[in-house]
Backbone bond lengths (Angstrom), bond angles and torsions (degrees), N, CA, C in turn:
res aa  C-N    CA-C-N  psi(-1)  N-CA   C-N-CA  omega(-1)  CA-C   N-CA-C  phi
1 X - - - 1.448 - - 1.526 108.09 -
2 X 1.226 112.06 161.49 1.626 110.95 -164.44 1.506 103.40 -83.06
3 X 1.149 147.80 153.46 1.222 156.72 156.65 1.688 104.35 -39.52
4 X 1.065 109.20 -46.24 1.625 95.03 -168.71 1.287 106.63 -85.42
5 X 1.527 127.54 -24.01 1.346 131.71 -164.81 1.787 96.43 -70.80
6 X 1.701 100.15 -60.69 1.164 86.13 -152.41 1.598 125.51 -71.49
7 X 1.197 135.13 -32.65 1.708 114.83 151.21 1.114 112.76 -30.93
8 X 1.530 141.86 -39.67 1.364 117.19 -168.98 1.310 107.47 -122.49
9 X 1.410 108.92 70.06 1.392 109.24 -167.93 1.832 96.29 -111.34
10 X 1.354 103.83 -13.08 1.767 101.98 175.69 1.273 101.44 -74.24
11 X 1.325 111.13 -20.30 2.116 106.30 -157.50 1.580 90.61 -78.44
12 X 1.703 115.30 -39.30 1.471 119.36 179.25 1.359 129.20 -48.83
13 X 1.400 108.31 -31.41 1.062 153.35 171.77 1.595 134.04 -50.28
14 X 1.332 78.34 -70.12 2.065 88.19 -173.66 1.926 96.71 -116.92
15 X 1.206 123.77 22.95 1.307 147.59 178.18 1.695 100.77 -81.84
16 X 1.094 155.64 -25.71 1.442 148.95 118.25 1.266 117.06 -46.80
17 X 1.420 147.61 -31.25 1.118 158.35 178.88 1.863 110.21 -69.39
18 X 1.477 89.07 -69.19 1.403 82.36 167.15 1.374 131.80 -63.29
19 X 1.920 107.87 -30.30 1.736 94.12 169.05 1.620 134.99 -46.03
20 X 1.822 88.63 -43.50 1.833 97.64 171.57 1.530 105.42 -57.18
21 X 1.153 132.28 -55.53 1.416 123.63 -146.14 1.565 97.20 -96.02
22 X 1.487 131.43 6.84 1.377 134.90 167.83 1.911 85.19 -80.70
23 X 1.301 130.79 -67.54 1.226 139.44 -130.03 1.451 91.24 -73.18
24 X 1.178 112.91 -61.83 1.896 122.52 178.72 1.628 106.87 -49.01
25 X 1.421 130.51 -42.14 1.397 131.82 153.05 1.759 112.25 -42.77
26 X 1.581 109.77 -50.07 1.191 100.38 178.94 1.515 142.71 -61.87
27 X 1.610 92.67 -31.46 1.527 114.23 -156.71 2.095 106.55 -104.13
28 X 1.629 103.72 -20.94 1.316 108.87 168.24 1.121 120.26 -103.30
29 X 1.188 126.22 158.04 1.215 129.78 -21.55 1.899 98.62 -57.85
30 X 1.177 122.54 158.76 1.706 136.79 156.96 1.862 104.26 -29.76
31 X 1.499 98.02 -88.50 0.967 121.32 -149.50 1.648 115.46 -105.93
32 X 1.023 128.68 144.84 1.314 150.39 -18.98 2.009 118.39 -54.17
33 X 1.132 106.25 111.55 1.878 108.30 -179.74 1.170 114.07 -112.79
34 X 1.547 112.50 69.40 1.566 130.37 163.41 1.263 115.41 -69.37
35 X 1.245 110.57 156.60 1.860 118.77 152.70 1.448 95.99 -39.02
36 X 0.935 137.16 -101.30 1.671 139.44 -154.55 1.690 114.22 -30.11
37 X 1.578 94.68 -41.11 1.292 92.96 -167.53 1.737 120.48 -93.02
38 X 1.564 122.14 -0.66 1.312 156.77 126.99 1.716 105.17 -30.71
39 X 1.338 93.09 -78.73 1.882 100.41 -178.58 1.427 107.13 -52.90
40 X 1.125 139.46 -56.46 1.325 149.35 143.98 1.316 118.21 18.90
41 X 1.350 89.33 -92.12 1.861 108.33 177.60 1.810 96.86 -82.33
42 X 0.768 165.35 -40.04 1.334 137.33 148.24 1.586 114.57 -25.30
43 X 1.039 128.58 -79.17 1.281 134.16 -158.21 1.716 94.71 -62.01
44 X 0.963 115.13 -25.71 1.600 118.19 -165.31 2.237 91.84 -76.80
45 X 1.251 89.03 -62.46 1.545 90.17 177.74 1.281 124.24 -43.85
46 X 1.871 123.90 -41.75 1.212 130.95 -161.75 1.855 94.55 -82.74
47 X 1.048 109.90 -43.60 1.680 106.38 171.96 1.594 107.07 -70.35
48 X 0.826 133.78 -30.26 1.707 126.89 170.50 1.420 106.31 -50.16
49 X 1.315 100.91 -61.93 2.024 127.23 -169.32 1.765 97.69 -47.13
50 X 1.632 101.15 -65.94 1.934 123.47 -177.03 1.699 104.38 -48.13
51 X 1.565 121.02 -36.35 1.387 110.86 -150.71 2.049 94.15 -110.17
52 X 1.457 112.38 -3.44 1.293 118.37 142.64 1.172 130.38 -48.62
53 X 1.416 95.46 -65.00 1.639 113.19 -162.72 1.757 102.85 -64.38
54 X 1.364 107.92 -35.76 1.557 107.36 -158.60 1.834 87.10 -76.90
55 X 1.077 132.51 -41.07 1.504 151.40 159.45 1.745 100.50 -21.66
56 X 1.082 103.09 -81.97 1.502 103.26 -169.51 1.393 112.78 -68.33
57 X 1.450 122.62 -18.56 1.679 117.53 165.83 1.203 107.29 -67.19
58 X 1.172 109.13 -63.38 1.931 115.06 179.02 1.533 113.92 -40.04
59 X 1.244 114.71 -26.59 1.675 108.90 -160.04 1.357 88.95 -103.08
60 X 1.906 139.75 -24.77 1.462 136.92 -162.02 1.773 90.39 -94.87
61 X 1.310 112.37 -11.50 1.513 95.72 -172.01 1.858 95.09 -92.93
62 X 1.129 106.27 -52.12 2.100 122.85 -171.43 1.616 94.26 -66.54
63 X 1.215 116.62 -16.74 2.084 93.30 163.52 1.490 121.49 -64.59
64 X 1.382 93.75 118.01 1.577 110.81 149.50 1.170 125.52 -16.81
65 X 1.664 149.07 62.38 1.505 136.55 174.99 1.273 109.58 -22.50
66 X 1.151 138.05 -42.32 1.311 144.04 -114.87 1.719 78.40 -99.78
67 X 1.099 129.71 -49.13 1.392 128.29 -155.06 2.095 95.52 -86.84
68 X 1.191 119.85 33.60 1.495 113.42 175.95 1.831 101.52 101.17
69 X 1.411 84.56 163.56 1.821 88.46 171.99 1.533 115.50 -101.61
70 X 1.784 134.65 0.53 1.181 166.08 92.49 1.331 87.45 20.35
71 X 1.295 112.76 -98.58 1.489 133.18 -157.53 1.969 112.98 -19.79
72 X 1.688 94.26 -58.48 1.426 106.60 -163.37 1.869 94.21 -56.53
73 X 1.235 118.37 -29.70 1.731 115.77 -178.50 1.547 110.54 -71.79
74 X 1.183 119.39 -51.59 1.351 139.06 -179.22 1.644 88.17 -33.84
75 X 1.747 106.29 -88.87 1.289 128.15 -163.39 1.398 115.50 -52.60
76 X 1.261 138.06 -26.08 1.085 144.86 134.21 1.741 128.51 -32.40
77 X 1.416 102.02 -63.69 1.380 98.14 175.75 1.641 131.78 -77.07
78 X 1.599 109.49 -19.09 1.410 120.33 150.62 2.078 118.12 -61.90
79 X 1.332 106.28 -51.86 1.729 107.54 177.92 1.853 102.28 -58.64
80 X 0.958 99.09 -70.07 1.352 110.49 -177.42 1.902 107.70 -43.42
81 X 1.229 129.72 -79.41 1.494 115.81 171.83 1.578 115.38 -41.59
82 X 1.447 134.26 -36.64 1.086 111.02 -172.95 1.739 99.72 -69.83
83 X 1.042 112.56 -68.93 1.644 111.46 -171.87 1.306 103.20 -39.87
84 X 1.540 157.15 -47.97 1.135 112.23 155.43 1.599 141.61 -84.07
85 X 0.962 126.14 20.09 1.093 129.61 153.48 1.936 113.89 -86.29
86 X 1.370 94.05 -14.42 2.055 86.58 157.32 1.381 118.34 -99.72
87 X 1.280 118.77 -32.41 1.742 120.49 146.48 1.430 125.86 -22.89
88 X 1.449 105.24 -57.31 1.766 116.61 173.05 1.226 113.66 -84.27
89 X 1.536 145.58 -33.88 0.779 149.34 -176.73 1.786 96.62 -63.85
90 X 1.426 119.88 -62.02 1.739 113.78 -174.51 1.355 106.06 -77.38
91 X 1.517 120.36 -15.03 1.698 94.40 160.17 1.457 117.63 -103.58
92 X 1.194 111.55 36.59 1.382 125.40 164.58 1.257 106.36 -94.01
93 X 1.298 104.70 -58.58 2.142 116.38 163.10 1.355 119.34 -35.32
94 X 1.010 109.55 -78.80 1.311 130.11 177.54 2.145 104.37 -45.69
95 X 0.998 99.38 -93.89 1.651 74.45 167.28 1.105 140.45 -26.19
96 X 1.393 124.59 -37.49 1.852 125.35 173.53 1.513 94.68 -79.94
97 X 1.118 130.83 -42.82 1.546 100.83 -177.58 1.211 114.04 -65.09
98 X 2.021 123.38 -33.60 1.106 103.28 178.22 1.644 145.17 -74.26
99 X 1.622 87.89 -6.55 1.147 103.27 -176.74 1.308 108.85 -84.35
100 X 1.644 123.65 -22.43 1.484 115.70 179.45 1.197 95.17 -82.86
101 X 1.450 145.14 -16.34 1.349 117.63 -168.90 1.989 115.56 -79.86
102 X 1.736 87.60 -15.14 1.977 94.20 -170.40 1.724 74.65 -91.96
103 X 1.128 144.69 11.00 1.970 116.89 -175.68 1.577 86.57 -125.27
């Protein structure tokens, strides 16, 4: 496998996955669709995307050889999806409160 591919072979990976669950972040709730709240979920996505990526390096470098060369992908693509799926999950939070506090 190529050197560059394979560390980022989860991003190759779950890179359709995240488009859906970027877009449904984007498009729900409708309403209110301000500037702020645009910048919002942008900035919210690009730190989801950033705190992946740094996720799946950290977890392909801290695998165990010892347990297969498998492993370092495995452990990667489990560390890496959870942290963003807790990324989206608190700026999922964080947006509904902010949005109930301007409604």
């Amino acid at each position: 496998m190529s050197p560059l591919v394979e560390p980022n072979l989860a991003l190759i990976l779950f890179l359709p996955w995240f488009l859906i669950l970027g877009v449904l972040f984007w498009c729900f709730p409708r309403q209110p669709r301000t500037r702020a709240r645009r910048l919002f979920d942008a900035s919210a996505l690009l730190v989801a995307l950033l705190a992946f990526l740094a996720a799946i390096h950290w977890a392909h470098a801290a695998a165990d050889p010892g347990y297969g060369h498998m492993w370092r992908q495995v452990l990667a693509t489990a560390v890496g999806y959870g942290v963003y799926l807790a990324a989206m999950t608190a700026a999922f939070a964080l947006r509904r409160r902010w949005l109930r506090r301007m409604g």
